[in-house]
C-alpha positions in Angstrom: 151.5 111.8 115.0 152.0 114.1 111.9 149.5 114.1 109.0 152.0 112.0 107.3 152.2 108.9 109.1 148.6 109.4 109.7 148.6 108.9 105.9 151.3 105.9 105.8 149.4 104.4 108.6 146.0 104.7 106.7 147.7 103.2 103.4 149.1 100.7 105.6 145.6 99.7 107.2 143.7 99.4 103.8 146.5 97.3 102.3 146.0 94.9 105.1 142.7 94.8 104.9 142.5 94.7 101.2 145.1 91.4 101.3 143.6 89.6 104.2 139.8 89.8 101.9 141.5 88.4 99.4 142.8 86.0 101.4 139.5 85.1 103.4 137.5 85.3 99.8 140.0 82.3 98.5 141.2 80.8 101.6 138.7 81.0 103.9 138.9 82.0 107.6 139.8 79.1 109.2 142.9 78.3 106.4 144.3 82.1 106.1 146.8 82.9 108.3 148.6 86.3 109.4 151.5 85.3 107.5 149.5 85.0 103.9 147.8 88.3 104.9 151.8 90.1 105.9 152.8 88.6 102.2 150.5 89.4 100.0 150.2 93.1 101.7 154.1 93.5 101.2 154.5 94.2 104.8 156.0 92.0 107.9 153.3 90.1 110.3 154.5 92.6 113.1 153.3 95.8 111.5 150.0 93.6 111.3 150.0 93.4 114.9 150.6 97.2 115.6 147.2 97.6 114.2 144.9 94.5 114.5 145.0 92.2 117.8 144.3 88.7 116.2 143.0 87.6 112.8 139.8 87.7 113.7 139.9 91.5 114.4 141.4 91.8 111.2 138.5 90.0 109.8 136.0 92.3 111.4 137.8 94.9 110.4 137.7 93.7 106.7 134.4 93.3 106.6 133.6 97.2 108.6 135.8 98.6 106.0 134.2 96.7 103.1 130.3 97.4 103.6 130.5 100.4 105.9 132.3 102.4 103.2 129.3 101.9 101.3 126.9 103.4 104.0 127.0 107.1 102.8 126.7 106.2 98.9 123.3 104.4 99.8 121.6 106.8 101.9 122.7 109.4 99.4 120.5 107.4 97.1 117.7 106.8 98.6 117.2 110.6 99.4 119.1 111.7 96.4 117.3 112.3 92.7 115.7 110.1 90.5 112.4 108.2 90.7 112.1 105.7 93.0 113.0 102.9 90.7 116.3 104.6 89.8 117.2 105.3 93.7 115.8 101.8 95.4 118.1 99.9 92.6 121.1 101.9 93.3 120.5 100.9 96.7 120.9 97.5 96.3 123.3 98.2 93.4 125.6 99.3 95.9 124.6 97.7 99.1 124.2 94.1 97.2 125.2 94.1 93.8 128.6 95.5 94.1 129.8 93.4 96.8 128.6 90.2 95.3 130.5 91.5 92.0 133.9 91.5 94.3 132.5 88.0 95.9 132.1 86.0 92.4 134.0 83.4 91.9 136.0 83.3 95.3 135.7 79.9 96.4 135.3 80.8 99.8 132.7 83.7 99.2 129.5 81.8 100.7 131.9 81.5 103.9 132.7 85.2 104.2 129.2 86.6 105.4 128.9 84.2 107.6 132.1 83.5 109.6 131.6 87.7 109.7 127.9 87.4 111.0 128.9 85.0 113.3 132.1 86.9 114.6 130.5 90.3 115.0 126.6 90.3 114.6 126.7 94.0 115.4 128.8 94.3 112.2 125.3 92.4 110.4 123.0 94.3 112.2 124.6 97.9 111.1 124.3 96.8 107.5 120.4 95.7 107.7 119.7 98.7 109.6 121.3 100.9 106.9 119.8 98.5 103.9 116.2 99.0 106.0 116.4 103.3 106.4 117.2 103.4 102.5 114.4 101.1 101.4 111.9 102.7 103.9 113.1 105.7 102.9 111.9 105.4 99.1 109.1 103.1 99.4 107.3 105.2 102.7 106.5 102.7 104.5 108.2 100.3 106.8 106.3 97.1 106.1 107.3 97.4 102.5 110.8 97.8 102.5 111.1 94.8 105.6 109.4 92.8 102.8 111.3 94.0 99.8 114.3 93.1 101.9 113.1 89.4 102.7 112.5 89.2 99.5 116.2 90.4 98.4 117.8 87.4 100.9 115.5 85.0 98.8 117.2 86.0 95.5 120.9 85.1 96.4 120.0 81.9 98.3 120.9 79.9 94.9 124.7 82.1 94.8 123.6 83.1 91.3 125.6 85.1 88.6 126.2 88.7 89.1 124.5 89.1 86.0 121.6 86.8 87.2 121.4 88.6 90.7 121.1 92.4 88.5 118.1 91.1 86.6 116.3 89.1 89.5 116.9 92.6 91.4 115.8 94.9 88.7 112.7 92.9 88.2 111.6 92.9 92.0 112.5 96.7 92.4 110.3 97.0 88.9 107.1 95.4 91.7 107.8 97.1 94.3 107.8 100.6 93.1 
Protein backbone atom coordinates (compact mmCIF):
# COMPACT_ATOMS: atom_id res chain seq x y z
CA UNK A 1 0.00 0.00 0.00
CA UNK A 2 1.69 3.44 -0.85
CA UNK A 3 2.05 6.23 1.73
CA UNK A 4 -0.84 7.71 0.01
CA UNK A 5 -3.69 5.46 0.49
CA UNK A 6 -2.10 4.86 3.81
CA UNK A 7 -3.11 8.59 4.18
CA UNK A 8 -6.65 8.35 2.33
CA UNK A 9 -7.23 5.27 4.43
CA UNK A 10 -6.25 7.13 7.74
CA UNK A 11 -8.62 10.26 6.70
CA UNK A 12 -11.09 7.82 5.87
CA UNK A 13 -10.92 5.90 9.39
CA UNK A 14 -11.05 9.21 11.56
CA UNK A 15 -13.98 10.50 9.49
CA UNK A 16 -15.86 7.40 10.44
CA UNK A 17 -15.07 7.45 13.62
CA UNK A 18 -15.61 11.04 14.06
CA UNK A 19 -19.46 10.68 12.41
CA UNK A 20 -20.41 7.50 14.15
CA UNK A 21 -19.43 9.64 17.90
CA UNK A 22 -21.50 12.01 16.79
CA UNK A 23 -23.94 9.70 16.03
CA UNK A 24 -23.72 7.51 19.34
CA UNK A 25 -23.42 10.99 21.43
CA UNK A 26 -27.09 11.99 19.89
CA UNK A 27 -28.50 8.77 18.98
CA UNK A 28 -27.29 6.43 21.11
CA UNK A 29 -25.93 2.92 20.46
CA UNK A 30 -28.83 0.98 20.18
CA UNK A 31 -30.75 3.80 17.63
CA UNK A 32 -27.50 4.65 15.34
CA UNK A 33 -27.17 2.58 12.53
CA UNK A 34 -24.30 2.06 9.84
CA UNK A 35 -26.21 3.88 7.41
CA UNK A 36 -26.41 7.32 9.71
CA UNK A 37 -22.66 6.79 10.39
CA UNK A 38 -21.86 6.14 6.04
CA UNK A 39 -24.06 9.61 5.72
CA UNK A 40 -22.93 11.85 7.84
CA UNK A 41 -19.09 10.63 7.02
CA UNK A 42 -19.84 11.30 3.27
CA UNK A 43 -18.84 7.90 2.37
CA UNK A 44 -20.97 4.57 1.28
CA UNK A 45 -21.83 1.89 4.27
CA UNK A 46 -19.38 -0.56 2.21
CA UNK A 47 -16.20 1.45 2.67
CA UNK A 48 -17.40 1.22 6.48
CA UNK A 49 -17.18 -2.37 6.23
CA UNK A 50 -13.61 -2.51 4.64
CA UNK A 51 -12.46 -1.23 7.87
CA UNK A 52 -14.84 -2.07 10.94
CA UNK A 53 -16.66 -5.64 11.19
CA UNK A 54 -19.98 -4.55 12.89
CA UNK A 55 -21.08 -1.29 14.60
CA UNK A 56 -20.02 -2.37 17.68
CA UNK A 57 -16.36 -2.52 16.54
CA UNK A 58 -16.81 0.77 15.23
CA UNK A 59 -17.94 1.76 18.58
CA UNK A 60 -14.87 0.42 20.27
CA UNK A 61 -13.03 1.84 17.93
CA UNK A 62 -14.60 5.34 18.54
CA UNK A 63 -14.12 5.29 21.83
CA UNK A 64 -9.94 3.80 21.49
CA UNK A 65 -9.48 6.65 19.21
CA UNK A 66 -11.21 9.22 21.39
CA UNK A 67 -9.44 8.63 25.00
CA UNK A 68 -6.30 6.77 23.86
CA UNK A 69 -5.18 9.77 21.77
CA UNK A 70 -5.10 11.52 24.94
CA UNK A 71 -2.77 8.96 26.68
CA UNK A 72 0.66 10.58 25.63
CA UNK A 73 -0.63 14.35 26.45
CA UNK A 74 -1.36 13.05 30.12
CA UNK A 75 1.68 11.28 31.01
CA UNK A 76 3.61 14.14 29.39
CA UNK A 77 2.00 16.06 32.20
CA UNK A 78 2.31 14.35 35.00
CA UNK A 79 6.24 14.08 34.39
CA UNK A 80 6.38 17.30 32.49
CA UNK A 81 7.03 20.95 34.33
CA UNK A 82 5.05 22.79 36.63
CA UNK A 83 4.11 22.26 40.23
CA UNK A 84 2.14 19.57 41.01
CA UNK A 85 -1.04 21.53 41.06
CA UNK A 86 -0.46 22.75 37.50
CA UNK A 87 0.44 19.08 36.23
CA UNK A 88 -2.36 16.86 38.37
CA UNK A 89 -5.03 19.43 36.84
CA UNK A 90 -3.91 19.11 33.34
CA UNK A 91 -4.23 15.56 33.97
CA UNK A 92 -7.66 15.54 34.52
CA UNK A 93 -8.03 18.58 32.17
CA UNK A 94 -7.26 16.32 29.49
CA UNK A 95 -8.12 12.95 30.66
CA UNK A 96 -11.70 14.31 32.15
CA UNK A 97 -12.33 17.76 31.46
CA UNK A 98 -11.92 17.76 27.75
CA UNK A 99 -13.98 14.86 27.01
CA UNK A 100 -16.87 15.82 29.03
CA UNK A 101 -16.54 19.35 27.10
CA UNK A 102 -17.17 17.18 23.71
CA UNK A 103 -19.93 15.07 25.81
CA UNK A 104 -22.18 18.27 27.01
CA UNK A 105 -25.21 18.52 25.90
CA UNK A 106 -25.45 15.20 23.77
CA UNK A 107 -28.53 13.66 24.82
CA UNK A 108 -27.12 10.31 24.79
CA UNK A 109 -23.71 11.24 26.53
CA UNK A 110 -24.48 9.38 29.99
CA UNK A 111 -25.04 6.31 27.56
CA UNK A 112 -21.72 6.51 25.77
CA UNK A 113 -19.28 5.41 28.70
CA UNK A 114 -21.22 2.86 29.43
CA UNK A 115 -22.45 0.90 26.40
CA UNK A 116 -18.32 1.31 25.82
CA UNK A 117 -17.42 -0.10 29.37
CA UNK A 118 -19.77 -2.67 28.90
CA UNK A 119 -18.61 -3.57 25.16
CA UNK A 120 -14.87 -3.57 25.85
CA UNK A 121 -13.91 -3.34 29.59
CA UNK A 122 -10.30 -3.59 28.45
CA UNK A 123 -10.95 -0.35 26.58
CA UNK A 124 -12.05 1.04 30.59
CA UNK A 125 -9.37 -0.52 32.18
CA UNK A 126 -6.57 1.03 29.79
CA UNK A 127 -7.92 4.47 30.58
CA UNK A 128 -7.90 4.02 34.70
CA UNK A 129 -4.61 2.46 34.43
CA UNK A 130 -3.25 5.51 32.50
CA UNK A 131 -5.47 8.08 34.74
CA UNK A 132 -3.79 6.03 37.95
CA UNK A 133 0.22 6.14 36.59
CA UNK A 134 -0.35 10.11 36.08
CA UNK A 135 -1.86 10.71 39.44
CA UNK A 136 0.63 8.36 41.24
CA UNK A 137 3.03 9.80 39.38
CA UNK A 138 2.62 13.49 40.94
CA UNK A 139 1.17 12.80 44.21
CA UNK A 140 4.04 9.80 45.12
CA UNK A 141 2.09 7.62 46.47
CA UNK A 142 -0.38 5.04 45.25
CA UNK A 143 -2.98 5.24 47.99
CA UNK A 144 -3.42 8.94 47.15
CA UNK A 145 -3.97 9.06 43.75
CA UNK A 146 -6.54 5.64 44.00
CA UNK A 147 -8.29 8.03 46.36
CA UNK A 148 -8.07 11.24 44.38
CA UNK A 149 -9.41 9.19 41.61
CA UNK A 150 -12.55 7.87 43.71
CA UNK A 151 -12.99 10.95 44.53
CA UNK A 152 -12.95 12.34 40.75
CA UNK A 153 -15.98 9.56 39.76
CA UNK A 154 -17.85 11.19 42.80
CA UNK A 155 -17.81 14.65 41.09
CA UNK A 156 -19.54 13.82 37.75
CA UNK A 157 -22.14 11.41 39.28
CA UNK A 158 -24.73 14.56 39.19
CA UNK A 159 -23.62 15.07 35.01
CA UNK A 160 -22.77 18.69 36.00
CA UNK A 161 -21.75 21.70 33.72
CA UNK A 162 -18.43 21.67 32.19
CA UNK A 163 -17.96 24.77 33.95
CA UNK A 164 -19.22 23.18 37.29
CA UNK A 165 -16.97 19.93 36.77
CA UNK A 166 -13.59 22.60 36.21
CA UNK A 167 -14.20 24.18 39.51
CA UNK A 168 -15.27 21.00 41.59
CA UNK A 169 -11.92 19.63 39.95
CA UNK A 170 -9.76 22.51 40.61
CA UNK A 171 -10.81 22.64 44.20
CA UNK A 172 -10.11 18.84 44.95
CA UNK A 173 -6.70 19.05 43.08
CA UNK A 174 -6.18 22.44 45.39
CA UNK A 175 -6.50 19.35 48.65
CA UNK A 176 -4.75 17.04 47.33
CA UNK A 177 -1.57 18.62 46.47
Amino acid sequence: MSTRSKQAAAERRASILQAARWCFLNFGYGKTSLDDIAKRANISRTLIYRMFKDKEGIFIGVFEDWLEARYPTAQQAATGAGSKFERLFKVCEVMLLEPWVEMAGAPMAAEFYDVCARLDPDVEARYQKVMLESVQTILEDKDLAELFLLAIDGLQGDMPTPAALQRRVELLVQRFV
